[in-house]
N, C-alpha and C positions, 0 to 999 in steps of 0.2 A: 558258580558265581552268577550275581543276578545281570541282566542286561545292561550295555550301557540305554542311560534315559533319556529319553526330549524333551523340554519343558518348555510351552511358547508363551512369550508373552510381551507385553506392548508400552513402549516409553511413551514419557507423557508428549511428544507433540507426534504421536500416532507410528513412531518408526517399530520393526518386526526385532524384537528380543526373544534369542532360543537360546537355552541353556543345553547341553549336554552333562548331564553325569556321569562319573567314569562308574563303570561295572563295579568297583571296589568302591563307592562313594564315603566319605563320614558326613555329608549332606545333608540336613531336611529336604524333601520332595517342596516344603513351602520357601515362597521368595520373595520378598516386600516388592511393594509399588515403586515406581517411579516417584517421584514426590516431590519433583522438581516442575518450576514454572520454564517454561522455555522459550524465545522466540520462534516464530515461523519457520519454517524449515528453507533455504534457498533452493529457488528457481530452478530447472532442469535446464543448465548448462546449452550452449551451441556447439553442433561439430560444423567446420569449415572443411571440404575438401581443396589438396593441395592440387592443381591443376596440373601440375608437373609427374607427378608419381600418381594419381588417383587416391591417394590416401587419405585417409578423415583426419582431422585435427581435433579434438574435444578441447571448445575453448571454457576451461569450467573455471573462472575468477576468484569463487570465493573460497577453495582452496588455499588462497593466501593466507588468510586467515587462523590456521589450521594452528594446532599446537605443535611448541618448539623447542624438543628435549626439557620436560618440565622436570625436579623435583618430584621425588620420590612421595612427596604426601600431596602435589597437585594432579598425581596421575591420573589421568582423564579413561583410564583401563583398568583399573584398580577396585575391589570393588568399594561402593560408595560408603562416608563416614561426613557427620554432620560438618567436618572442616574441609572436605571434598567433595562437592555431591558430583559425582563421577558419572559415566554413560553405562556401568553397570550399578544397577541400584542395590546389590545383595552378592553375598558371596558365592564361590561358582567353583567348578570344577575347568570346563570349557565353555565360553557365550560366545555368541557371533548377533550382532546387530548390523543395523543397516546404517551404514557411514553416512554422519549429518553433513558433510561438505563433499560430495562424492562426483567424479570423474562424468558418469553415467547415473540418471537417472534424479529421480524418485519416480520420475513420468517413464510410463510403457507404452507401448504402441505398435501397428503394425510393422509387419519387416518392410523395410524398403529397400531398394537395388543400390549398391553403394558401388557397382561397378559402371555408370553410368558419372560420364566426364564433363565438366563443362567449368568455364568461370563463374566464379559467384557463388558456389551450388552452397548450402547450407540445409541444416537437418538436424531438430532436436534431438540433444545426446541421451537420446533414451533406454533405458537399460537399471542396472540395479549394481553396488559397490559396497561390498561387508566388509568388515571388522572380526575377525576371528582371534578372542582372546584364547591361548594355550594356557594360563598358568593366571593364577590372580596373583604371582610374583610379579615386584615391581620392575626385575631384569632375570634375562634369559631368553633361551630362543628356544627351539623345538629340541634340540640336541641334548637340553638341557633336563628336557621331561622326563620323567618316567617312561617305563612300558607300557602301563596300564591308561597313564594319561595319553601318551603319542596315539595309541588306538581308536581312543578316544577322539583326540582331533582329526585323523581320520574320516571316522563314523560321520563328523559333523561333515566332512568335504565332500563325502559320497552322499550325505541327505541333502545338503546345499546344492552342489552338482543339478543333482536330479530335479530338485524345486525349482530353479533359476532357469534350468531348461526349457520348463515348463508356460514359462512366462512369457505374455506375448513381446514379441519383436526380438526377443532375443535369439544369435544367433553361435554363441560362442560362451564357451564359460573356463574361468582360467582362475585358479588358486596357486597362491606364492607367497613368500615368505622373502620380505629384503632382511638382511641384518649387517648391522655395523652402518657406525658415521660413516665410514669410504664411500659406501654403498647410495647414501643419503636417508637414512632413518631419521624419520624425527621424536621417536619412541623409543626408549630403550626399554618399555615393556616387551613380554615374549607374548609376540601377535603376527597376524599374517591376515590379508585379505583375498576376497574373492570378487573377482569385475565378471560381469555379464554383458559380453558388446553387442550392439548392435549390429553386427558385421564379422565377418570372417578378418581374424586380425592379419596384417601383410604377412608375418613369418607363415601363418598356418596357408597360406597363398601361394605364396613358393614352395611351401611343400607337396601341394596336388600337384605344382606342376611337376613337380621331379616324381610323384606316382604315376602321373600321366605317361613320360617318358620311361619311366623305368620298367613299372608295371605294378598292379594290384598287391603283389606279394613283395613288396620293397621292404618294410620293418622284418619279415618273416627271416629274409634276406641278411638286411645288417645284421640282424641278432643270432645269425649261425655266421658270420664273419668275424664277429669280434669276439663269439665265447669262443673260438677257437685263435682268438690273439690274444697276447701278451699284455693287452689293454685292460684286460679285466679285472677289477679289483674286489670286487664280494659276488658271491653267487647262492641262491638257494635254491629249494622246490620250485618255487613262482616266480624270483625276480632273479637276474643278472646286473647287474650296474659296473660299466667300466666306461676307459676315459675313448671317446670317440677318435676314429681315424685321424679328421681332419679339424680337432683342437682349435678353436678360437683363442681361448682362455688359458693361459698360468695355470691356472686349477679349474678345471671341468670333467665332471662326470655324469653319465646319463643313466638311467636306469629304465628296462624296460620287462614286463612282464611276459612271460614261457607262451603264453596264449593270446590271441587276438581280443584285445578290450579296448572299449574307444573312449572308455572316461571311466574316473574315481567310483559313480554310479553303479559300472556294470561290475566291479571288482567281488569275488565270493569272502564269505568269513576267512576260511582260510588263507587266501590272499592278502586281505589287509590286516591279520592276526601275525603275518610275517615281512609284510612290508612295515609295521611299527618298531620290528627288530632292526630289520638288516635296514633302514632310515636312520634310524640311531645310532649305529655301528657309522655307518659312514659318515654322517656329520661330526661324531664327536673324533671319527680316523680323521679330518681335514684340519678340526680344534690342534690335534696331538702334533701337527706340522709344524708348529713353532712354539715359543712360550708364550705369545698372546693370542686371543681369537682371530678366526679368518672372517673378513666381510665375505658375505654372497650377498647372492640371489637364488631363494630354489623354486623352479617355475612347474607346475602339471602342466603341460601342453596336454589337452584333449582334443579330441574330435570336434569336429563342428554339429549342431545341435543338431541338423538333416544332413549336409553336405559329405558324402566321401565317410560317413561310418564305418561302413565295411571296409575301408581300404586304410584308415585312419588309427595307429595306436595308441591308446595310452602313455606318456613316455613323461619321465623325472626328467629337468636337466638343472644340475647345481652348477654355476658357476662363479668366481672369485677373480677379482683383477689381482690377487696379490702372485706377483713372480719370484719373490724373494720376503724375507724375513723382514726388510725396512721398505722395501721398493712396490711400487703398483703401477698396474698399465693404466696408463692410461689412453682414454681413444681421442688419439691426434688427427694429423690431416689425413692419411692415406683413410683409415676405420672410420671416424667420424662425416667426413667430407664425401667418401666416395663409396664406401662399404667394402673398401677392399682388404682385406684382412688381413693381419703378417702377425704370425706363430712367434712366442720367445721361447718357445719350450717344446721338446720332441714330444705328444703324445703317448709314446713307450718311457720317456724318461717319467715323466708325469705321473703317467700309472706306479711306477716301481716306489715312487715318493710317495704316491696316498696309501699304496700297501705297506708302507713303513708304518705311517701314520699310524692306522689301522689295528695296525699285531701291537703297536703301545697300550691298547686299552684294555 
């Protein structure tokens, strides 16, 4: 089978268009132009640090803006038709472009100390925020792809990864996928992005500090604790994915790779030629839990771009506010207000419920 392909190329007000082709394409290698006139692009956002916690705030406005559950022939992901001129100008297997109304970024720049406290502090949100379309279907999500394609999107996470790395000021790189209105999609296209922050984000912060205390070998750790609990619910050669000790979520699973990787990047062939399977398995095991779809979120927590690599792993974590069949958590005063957590679900029940799921398909 021939390779999956890259193909770059540039919309018209200068934003970065890459194509992937899957290994099995019916494609042409050609892709028309962009051919749309467009305005300017908006301004690189402010981040505001909160004085209270140290943490950035990206105050990015013209996200407002953004489109809102369009119609199937305004889809703005779809590829482009003279009644649509869409942000992809040709059809596609996988594209990822760089988000016109985006969190972080068009502007790069040096890294700066973001652990340095004061009032007032402000700091362009510089960094970079993609658009990863899965499917030039108008609805679906990753679950819903093929094998050939899921690899595929992949391949693009681990070239992105690596590029976005690469880039100055950046210091963090994070691929996810929300799905479902619960969740807050405004796209029911099958798409997912990828943020490059400028900064170690708070979650990946509390977690050096528990390496700190724990020690170097902490993931090595979890992950011969839990493949020897009842928590786990797929396993292969490369990855384990089961539902965590200490459960936040109704429905939460993590998945973590057999060997030390600190991003999508370092991941080998054979690694992500089985992570497109058992990915698959288990999103479409959480679909199988009820008769309608499940909202998530499915996050790549990676390593930081220099920070804590070697001690830092690679790790999946899906999670779902749904607890029931009509009901969702939602984060009230204790979770929202305080970050104090309260479980509605045993963790081992949890588990024995996504491996029902699971043996459905």
């Amino acid at each position: 089978m021939a390779p999956i392909t890259k193909r770059e190329h540039v919309l018209a007000d200068g934003r970065e268009l890459i194509y992937f082709d899957d290994a099995d394409t019916k494609l042409s290698p050609d892709r028309k132009p962009d051919a749309r006139v467009l305005d300017d692009r908006p301004g690189t956002a402010v981040m505001r640090q909160d004085v209270l916690t140290g943490e950035w705030i990206s105050i990015a406005a013209a996200r407002q803006n953004r489109v809102f559950l369009p119609p199937a022939h305004l889809d703005p992901l779809a590829p482009a038709t003279p009644a649509n001129p869409s942000e992809v100008p040709d059809n596609y297997d996988v594209a990822v472009f760089e988000n016109r109304s985006p969190s972080f970024g068009p502007e790069l720049g040096t890294t700066f100390d973001p652990s340095a406290i004061g009032i007032g502090a402000t700091h362009p949100s510089i960094g970079r925020c993609e658009v990863v379309c899965f499917s030039p279907e108008h609805e679906g999500s990753f679950g819903t792809l093929t094998p050939s394609r899921a690899r595929t999107v992949i391949e693009a996470w681990a070239d992105r990864t690596a590029t976005l790395s690469a880039m100055p000021g950046v210091q963090q790189v994070f691929p996810f996928e929300n799905r479902g209105e619960a969740i807050g999609v405004t796209l029911h296209h099958p798409h997912g992005q990828i943020y490059a922050y400028p900064y170690v984000t708070p979650r990946t912060r509390k977690l050096m500090d528990s390496i700190d205390a724990v020690g170097p070998d902490l993931f090595e750790r979890i992950l011969e604790s839990e493949r020897n609990s009842e928590r786990v619910v797929l396993s292969g050669e490369h990855w384990t994915a089961f539902v965590p000790f200490a459960a936040r979520w109704p429905i939460e699973v993590h998945m973590l790779p057999h060997r030390h990787i600190p991003d999508l990047a370092a991941t080998s062939d054979a690694e992500r030629d089985e992570l497109a399977h058992l990915y698959l398995r288990l999103l479409r095991g959480i679909d199988a839990l009820y008769e309608t779809q499940t909202p998530y979120i499915a996050a790549w927590h990676q390593a930081p771009v220099v920070e804590k690599r070697e001690d830092i792993r690679l790790m999946l974590q899906v999670t779902s506010p749904r607890r029931a069949e009509s009901k969702l958590k939602y984060l009230a005063g204790s979770e929202a207000a305080m970050g104090a957590w309260i479980g509605d679900v045993m963790p081992e029940q949890a588990a024995a419920f996504i491996r029902e799921g699971i043996a459905k398909i």
